[in-house]
C-alpha positions as CSV (number, residue, x, y, z in Angstrom):
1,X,15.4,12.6,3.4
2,X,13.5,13.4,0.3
3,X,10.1,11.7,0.0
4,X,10.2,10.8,-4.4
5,X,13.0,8.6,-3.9
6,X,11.4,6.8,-1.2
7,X,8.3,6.4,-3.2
8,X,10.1,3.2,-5.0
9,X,9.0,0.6,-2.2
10,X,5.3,1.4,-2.8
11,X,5.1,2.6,-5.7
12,X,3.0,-0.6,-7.0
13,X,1.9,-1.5,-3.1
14,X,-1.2,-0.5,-2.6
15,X,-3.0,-0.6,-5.8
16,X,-6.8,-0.4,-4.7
17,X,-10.0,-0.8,-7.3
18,X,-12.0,1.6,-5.3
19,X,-14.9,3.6,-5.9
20,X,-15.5,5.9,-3.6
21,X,-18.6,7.2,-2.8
22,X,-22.0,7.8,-0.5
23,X,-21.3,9.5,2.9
24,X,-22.7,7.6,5.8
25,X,-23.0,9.7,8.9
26,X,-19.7,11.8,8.1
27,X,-18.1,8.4,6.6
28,X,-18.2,6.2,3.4
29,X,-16.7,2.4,2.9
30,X,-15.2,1.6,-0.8
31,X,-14.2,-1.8,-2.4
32,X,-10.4,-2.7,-2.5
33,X,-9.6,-5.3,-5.5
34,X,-6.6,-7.0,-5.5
35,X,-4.4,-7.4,-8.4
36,X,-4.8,-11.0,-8.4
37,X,-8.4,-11.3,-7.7
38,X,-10.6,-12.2,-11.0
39,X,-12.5,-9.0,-10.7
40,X,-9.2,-7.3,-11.4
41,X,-7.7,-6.6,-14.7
42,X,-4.4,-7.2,-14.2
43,X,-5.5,-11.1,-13.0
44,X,-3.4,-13.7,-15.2
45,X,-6.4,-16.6,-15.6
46,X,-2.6,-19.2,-15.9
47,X,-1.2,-18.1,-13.0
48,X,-1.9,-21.0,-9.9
49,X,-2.4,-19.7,-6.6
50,X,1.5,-20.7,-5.7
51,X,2.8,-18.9,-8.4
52,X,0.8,-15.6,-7.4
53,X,2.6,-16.1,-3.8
54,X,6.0,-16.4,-5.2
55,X,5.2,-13.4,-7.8
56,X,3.9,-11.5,-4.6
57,X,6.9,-12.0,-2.6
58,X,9.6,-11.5,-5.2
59,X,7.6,-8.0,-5.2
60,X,7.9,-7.0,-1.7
61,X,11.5,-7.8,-1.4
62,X,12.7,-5.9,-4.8
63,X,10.5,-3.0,-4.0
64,X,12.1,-3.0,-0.6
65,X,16.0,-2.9,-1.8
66,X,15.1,-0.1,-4.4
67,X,13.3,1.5,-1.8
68,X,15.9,1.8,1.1
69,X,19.2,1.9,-1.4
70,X,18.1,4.8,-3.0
71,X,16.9,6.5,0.5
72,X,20.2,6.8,1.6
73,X,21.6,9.6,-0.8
74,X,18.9,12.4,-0.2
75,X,18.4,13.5,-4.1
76,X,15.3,14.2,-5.4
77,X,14.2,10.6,-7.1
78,X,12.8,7.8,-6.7
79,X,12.8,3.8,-8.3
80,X,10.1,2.8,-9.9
81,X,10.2,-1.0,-10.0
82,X,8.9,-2.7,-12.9
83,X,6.4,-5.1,-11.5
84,X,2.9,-4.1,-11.7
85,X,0.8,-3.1,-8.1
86,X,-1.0,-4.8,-5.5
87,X,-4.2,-3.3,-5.8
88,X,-6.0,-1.1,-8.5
89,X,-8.1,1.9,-7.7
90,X,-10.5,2.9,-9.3
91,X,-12.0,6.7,-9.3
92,X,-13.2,9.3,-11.5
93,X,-12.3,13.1,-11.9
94,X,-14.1,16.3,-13.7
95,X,-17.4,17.3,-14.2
96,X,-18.9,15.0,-15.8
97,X,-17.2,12.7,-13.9
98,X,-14.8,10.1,-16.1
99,X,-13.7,7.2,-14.8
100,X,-9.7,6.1,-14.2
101,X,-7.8,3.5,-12.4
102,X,-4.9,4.5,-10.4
103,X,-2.3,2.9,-8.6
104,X,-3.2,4.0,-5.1
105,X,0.1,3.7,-3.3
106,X,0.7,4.5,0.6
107,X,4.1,5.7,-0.5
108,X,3.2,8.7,-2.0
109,X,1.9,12.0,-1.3
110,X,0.6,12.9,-4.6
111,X,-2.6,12.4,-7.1
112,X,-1.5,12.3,-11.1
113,X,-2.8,10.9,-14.0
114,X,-2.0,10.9,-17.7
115,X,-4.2,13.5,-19.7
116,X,-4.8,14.3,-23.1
117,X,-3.5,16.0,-25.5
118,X,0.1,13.9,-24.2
119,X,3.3,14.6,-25.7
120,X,4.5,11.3,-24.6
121,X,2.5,9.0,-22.7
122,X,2.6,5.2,-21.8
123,X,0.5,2.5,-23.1
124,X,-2.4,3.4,-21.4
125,X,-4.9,0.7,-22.3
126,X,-8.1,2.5,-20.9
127,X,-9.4,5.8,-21.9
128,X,-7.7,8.8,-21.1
129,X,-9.0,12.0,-19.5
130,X,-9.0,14.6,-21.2
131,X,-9.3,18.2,-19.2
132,X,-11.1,20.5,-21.8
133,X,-14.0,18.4,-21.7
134,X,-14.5,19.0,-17.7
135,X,-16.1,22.1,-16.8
136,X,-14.9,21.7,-13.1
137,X,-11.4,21.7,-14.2
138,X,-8.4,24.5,-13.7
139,X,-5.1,24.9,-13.9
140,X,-3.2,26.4,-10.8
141,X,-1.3,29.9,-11.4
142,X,2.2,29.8,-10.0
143,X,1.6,32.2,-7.2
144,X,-1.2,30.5,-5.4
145,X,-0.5,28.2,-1.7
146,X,-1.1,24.6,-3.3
147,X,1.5,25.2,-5.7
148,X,3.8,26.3,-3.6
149,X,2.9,23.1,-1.7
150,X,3.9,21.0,-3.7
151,X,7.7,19.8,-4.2
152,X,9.6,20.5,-7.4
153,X,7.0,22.6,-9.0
154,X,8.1,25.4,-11.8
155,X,5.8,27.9,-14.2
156,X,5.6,27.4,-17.9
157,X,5.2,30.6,-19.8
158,X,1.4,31.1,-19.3
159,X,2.1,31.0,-15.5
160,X,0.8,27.6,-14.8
161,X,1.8,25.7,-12.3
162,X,4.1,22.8,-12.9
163,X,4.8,19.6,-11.4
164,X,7.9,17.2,-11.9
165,X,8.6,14.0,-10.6
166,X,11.7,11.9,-12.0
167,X,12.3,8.5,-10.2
168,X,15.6,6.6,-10.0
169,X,15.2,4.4,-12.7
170,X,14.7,8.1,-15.0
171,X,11.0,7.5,-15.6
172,X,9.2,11.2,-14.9
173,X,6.0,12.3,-15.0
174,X,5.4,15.8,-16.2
175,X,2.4,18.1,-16.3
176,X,-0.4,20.7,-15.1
177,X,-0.6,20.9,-11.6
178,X,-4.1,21.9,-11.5
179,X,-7.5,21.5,-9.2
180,X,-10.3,19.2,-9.9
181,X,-13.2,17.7,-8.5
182,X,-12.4,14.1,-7.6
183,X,-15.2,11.2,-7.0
184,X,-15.4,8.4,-5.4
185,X,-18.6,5.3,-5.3
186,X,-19.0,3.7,-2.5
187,X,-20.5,0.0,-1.6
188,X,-23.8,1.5,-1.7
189,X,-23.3,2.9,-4.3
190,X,-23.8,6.7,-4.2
191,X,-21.1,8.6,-5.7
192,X,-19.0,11.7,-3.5
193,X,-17.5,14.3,-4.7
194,X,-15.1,16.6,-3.4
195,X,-13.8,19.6,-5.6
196,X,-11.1,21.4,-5.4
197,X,-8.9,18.6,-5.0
198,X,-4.9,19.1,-6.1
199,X,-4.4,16.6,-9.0
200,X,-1.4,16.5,-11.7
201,X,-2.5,16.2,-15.3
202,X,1.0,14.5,-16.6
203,X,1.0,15.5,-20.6
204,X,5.4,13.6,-20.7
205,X,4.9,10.8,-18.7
206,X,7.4,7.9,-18.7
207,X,6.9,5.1,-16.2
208,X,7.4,1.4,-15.9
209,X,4.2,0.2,-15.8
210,X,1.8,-0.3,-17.9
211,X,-2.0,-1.2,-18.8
212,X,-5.4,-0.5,-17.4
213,X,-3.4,2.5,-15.0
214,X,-3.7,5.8,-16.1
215,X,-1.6,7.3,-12.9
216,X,-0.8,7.4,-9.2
217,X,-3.0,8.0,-5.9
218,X,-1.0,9.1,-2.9
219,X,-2.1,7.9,0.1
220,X,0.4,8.7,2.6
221,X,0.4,11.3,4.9
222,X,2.3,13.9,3.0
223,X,0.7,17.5,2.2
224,X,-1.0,16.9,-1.1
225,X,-2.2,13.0,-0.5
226,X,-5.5,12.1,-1.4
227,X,-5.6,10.9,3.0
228,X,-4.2,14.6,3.8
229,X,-6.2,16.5,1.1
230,X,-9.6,14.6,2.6
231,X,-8.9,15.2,5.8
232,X,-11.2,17.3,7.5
233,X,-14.7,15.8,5.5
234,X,-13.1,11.8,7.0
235,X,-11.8,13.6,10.1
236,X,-8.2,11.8,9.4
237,X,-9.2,8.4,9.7
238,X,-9.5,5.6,7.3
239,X,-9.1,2.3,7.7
240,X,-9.1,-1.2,5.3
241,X,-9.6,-4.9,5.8
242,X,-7.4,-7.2,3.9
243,X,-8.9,-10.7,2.5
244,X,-6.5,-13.3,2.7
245,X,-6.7,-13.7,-1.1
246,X,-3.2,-15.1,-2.0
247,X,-3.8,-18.5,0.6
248,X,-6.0,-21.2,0.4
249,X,-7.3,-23.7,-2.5
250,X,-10.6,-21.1,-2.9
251,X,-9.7,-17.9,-1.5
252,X,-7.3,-16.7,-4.4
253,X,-9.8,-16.8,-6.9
254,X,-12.7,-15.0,-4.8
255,X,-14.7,-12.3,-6.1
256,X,-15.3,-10.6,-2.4
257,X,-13.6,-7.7,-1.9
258,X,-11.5,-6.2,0.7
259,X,-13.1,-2.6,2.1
260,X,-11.2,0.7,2.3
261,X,-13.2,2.9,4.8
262,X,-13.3,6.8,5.5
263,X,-14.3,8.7,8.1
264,X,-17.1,7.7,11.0
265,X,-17.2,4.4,9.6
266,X,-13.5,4.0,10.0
267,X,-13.5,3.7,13.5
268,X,-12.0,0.7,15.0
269,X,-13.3,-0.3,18.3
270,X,-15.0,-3.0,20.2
271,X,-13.9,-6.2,21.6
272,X,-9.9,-6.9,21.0
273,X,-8.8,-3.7,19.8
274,X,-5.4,-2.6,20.5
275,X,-3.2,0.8,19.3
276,X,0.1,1.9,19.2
277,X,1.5,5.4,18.0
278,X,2.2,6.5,14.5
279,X,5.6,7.9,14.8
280,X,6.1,11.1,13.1
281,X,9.5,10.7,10.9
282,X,11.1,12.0,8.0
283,X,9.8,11.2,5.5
284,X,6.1,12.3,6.5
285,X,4.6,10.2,3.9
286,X,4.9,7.1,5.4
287,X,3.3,5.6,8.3
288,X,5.8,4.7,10.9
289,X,5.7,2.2,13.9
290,X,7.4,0.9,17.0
291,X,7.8,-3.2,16.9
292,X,9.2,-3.6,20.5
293,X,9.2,-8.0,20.0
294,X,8.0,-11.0,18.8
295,X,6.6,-14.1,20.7
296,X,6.4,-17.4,19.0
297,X,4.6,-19.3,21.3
298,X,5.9,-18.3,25.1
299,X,9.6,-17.4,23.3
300,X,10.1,-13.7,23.1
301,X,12.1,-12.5,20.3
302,X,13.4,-8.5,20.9
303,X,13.2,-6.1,17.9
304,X,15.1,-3.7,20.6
305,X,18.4,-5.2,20.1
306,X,18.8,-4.4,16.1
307,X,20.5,-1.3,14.6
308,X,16.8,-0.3,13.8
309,X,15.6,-0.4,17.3
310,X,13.9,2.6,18.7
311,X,11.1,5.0,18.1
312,X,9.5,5.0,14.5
313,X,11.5,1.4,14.0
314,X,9.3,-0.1,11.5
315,X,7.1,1.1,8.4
316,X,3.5,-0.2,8.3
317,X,2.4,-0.9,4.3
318,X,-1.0,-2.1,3.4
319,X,1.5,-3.1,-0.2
320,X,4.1,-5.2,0.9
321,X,3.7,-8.4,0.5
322,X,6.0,-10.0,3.2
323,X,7.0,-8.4,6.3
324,X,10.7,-7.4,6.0
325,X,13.0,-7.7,9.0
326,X,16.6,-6.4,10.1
327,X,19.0,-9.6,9.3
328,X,19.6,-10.2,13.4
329,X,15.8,-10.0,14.4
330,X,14.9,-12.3,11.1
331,X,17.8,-14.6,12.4
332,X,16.9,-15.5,16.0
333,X,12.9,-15.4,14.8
334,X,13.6,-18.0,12.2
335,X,15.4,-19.8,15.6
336,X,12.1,-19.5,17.6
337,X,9.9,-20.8,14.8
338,X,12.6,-23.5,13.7
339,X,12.6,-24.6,17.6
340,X,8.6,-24.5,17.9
341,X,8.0,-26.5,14.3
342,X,8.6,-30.5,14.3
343,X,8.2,-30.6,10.6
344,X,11.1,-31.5,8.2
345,X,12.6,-28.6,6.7
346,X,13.0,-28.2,3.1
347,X,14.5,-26.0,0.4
348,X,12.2,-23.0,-1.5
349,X,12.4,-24.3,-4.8
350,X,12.1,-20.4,-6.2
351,X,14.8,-19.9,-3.6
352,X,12.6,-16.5,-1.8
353,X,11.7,-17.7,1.2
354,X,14.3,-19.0,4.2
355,X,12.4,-21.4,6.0
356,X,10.3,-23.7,4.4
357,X,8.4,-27.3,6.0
358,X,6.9,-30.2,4.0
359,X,3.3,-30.5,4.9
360,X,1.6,-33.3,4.2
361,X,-1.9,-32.4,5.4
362,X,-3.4,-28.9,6.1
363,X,-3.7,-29.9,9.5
364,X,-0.6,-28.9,11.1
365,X,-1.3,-26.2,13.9
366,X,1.9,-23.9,13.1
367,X,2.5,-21.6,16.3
368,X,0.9,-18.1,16.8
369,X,3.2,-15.9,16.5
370,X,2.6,-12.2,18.5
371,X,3.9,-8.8,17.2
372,X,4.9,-6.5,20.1
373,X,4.1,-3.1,19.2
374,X,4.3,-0.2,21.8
375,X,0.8,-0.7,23.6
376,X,-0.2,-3.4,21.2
377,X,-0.2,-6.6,21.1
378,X,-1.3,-8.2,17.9
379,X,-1.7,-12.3,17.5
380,X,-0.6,-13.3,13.8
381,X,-2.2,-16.6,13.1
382,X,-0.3,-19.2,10.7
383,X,-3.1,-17.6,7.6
384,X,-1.0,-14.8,7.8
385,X,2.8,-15.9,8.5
386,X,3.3,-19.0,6.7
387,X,2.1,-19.1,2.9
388,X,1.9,-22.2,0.6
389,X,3.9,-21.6,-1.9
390,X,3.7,-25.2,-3.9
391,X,2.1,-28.7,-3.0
392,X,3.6,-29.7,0.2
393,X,5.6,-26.9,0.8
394,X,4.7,-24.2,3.2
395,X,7.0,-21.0,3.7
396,X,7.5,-18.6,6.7
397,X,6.4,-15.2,5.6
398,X,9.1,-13.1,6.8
399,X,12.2,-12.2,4.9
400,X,15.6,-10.8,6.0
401,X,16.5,-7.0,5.7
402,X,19.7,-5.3,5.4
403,X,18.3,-2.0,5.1
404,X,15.1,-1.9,7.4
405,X,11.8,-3.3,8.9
406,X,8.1,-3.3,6.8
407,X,5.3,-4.8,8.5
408,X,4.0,-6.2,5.4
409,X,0.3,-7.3,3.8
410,X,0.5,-11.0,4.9
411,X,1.0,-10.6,8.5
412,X,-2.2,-7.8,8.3
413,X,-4.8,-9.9,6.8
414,X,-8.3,-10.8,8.4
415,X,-7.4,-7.9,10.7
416,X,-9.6,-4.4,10.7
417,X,-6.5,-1.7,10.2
418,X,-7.3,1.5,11.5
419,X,-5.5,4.7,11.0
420,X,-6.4,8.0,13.2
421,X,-4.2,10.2,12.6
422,X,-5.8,13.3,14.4
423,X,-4.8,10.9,17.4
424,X,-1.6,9.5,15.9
425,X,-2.3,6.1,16.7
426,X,-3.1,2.8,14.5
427,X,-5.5,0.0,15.6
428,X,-5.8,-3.6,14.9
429,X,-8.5,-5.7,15.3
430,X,-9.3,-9.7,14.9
431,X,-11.9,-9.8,12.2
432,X,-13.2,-12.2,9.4
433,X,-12.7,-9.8,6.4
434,X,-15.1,-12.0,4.3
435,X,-18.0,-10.7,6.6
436,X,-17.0,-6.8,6.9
């Protein structure tokens, strides 16, 4: 299964403004911005917090069915959906460093951005990098390693490398496959650098989004990812805490950001930590995980029993909204919740979510719900698996699935996520985000 047409479900997931910099003991934390959040400049000031919910959710579950339809006929394309990401990133490249936001998506195991002079380039509303002016910069000949790493590369007549990537909707971007040196500013500040790193320099560049992005960051665990390329300076391990930004009267329009840690100082331990496996799958870029159940309250609910059971049954995505379930595992979990919740039941008036409640205070104590990984049990409390999504109306946050399971955004937030993937394994742990 080819990895560019499965980069459609995350394509706009994990859009991170990040700066990363200053090493800490072998490790460096950055700032996560999400798209909604005022410091972000894709935040609509007219959007209420209900509509940013809805907007949110409509995301996860079109990302989802572009994702897994085009998955199933193993061509070398992807869908870009046309809504914009998650969260922003921000970073800089060459020597001196200039400054560019990037879609950092988990769904993608390559590093582009639009560069001057462009033959055809979106509306790119920030500046544009421009390689002649970097002294760090170089192109990549066609006979070295990295460019042989990279899929669907070709040479152009001066025996550059070139990279290619056409998604399913017939947006491409086209370029330079080239090294640079990439940096990143941490919370304290301090920028790091790390040269050398594989980048595309897209010169035809077609896309449906559009704005303040100048490109894509892969973070997935293919070979040329921005995880994979920093691998041995973070030791394989990152890690991120997710605010719950979309709930609450206040919390939407925060200016606290979530963290995105590397290294040492991605470590997840302590008190209440659990792990399960990463799964290695086809394809390698995403992060795969085995749900075993659910418990609402004391009533287990088997993931074993679907189609999708087994090893590697469920995709973890720091981007995806809702968490996305196989039809008969959604079915009898909406029966547990329905059977646990004495509220009346009402209709989603934006007709996305299948069980909604009328709540007339914010003081109904909806049930914890547990998610039964191998090894790992992790409490979801109602902040992350039933969202307001208009006055008086609150929503489970789980969605049917024809096509397969995504353990989405929602159900990870105000938990410490950490990936080790030396060790294969992810962690949870309970944590106020706010305070990280």
């Amino acid at each position: 299964m080819s990895t560019r047409f499965l980069l459609a479900l995350f394509l706009f997931s994990f859009c991170f403004i990040i700066s990363f910099s200053h090493a800490l003991n072998n490790g460096f934390s950055v700032e996560l911005i999400h798209r909604d959040s005022p410091k972000s400049p894709l935040y609509q000031a007219t959007e209420n917090r209900y509509q940013r919910v809805v907007n949110a959710a409509r995301r996860s579950i079109n990302r989802a069915n572009h994702f897994y339809k085009d998955s199933l006929i193993d061509t070398p394309k992807s869908t870009v959906i046309p809504d914009k990401g998650e969260y922003l990133m921000t970073y800089s490249v060459g020597t001196p460093p200039f400054k560019v936001y990037g879609i950092a998506d988990t769904g993608s195991d390559i590093i582009w951005l639009q560069c001057e002079p462009c033959k055809q380039c979106y509306k790119q509303t920030t500046p544009m990098f421009n390689p002649s002016k970097s002294s760090s910069y170089k192109n990549l000949p066609c006979s070295s390693i990295l460019c042989q790493s990279v899929r669907d590369t070709s040479c152009n007549e001066q025996n550059s490398c070139q990279y290619s990537i056409t998604y399913g909707d017939q947006s491409h971007s086209q370029g330079d496959l080239s090294v640079e040196t990439l940096t990143l500013e941490s919370t304290t500040g301090r920028p790091v650098s790390f040269p050398k790193t594989v980048i595309g320099c897209g010169t035809d560049n077609t896309v449906s989004f559009q704005g303040a992005s100048s490109g894509i960051v892969g973070l997935g665990g293919g070979p040329s990812s921005l995880i994979t390329q920093l691998g041995s300076s973070i030791d394989g391990k990152f890690s991120y805490c997710l605010l719950p930004l979309l709930l609450g009267s206040n919390t939407v329009e925060s200016t606290t950001t979530s963290k995105l840690n590397f290294g040492d100082v991605a470590v997840v331990s302590g008190d209440g930590v659990v792990s399960t496996p990463i799964v290695k799958k086809d394809p390698s870029v995403f992060y795969y995980l085995t749900l075993e159940a659910f418990s609402v309250g004391n009533k287990r609910v088997e993931f074993g029993g679907s189609s999708n059971g087994g090893e590697g049954n469920i995709i973890i995505d720091s981007g995806t909204t809702l968490t996305l379930l196989p039809s008969d595992v959604y079915t009898n979990l909406e029966s547990a919740v329905v059977e646990s919740v004495k509220l009346e039941r009402v209709d989603d008036p934006n007709q996305t979510f299948g069980l909604c409640y009328s709540v007339t205070s914010n003081g109904y104590d909806f049930p914890l719900i547990t998610a039964h990984f191998k090894g790992a049990d992790v409490k979801l409390h109602s902040l992350s698996t039933f969202v307001p999504i208009a006055d008086g109306i609150v929503c489970l946050a789980f969605t049917s699935s024809q096509i397969g399971a995504i353990f989405g955004n929602l159900a990870q937030q105000n938990l410490l996520v950490g990936y080790d993937l030396k060790q294969k394994t992810v962690s949870f742990k309970p944590m106020d985000c706010t305070k990280v």
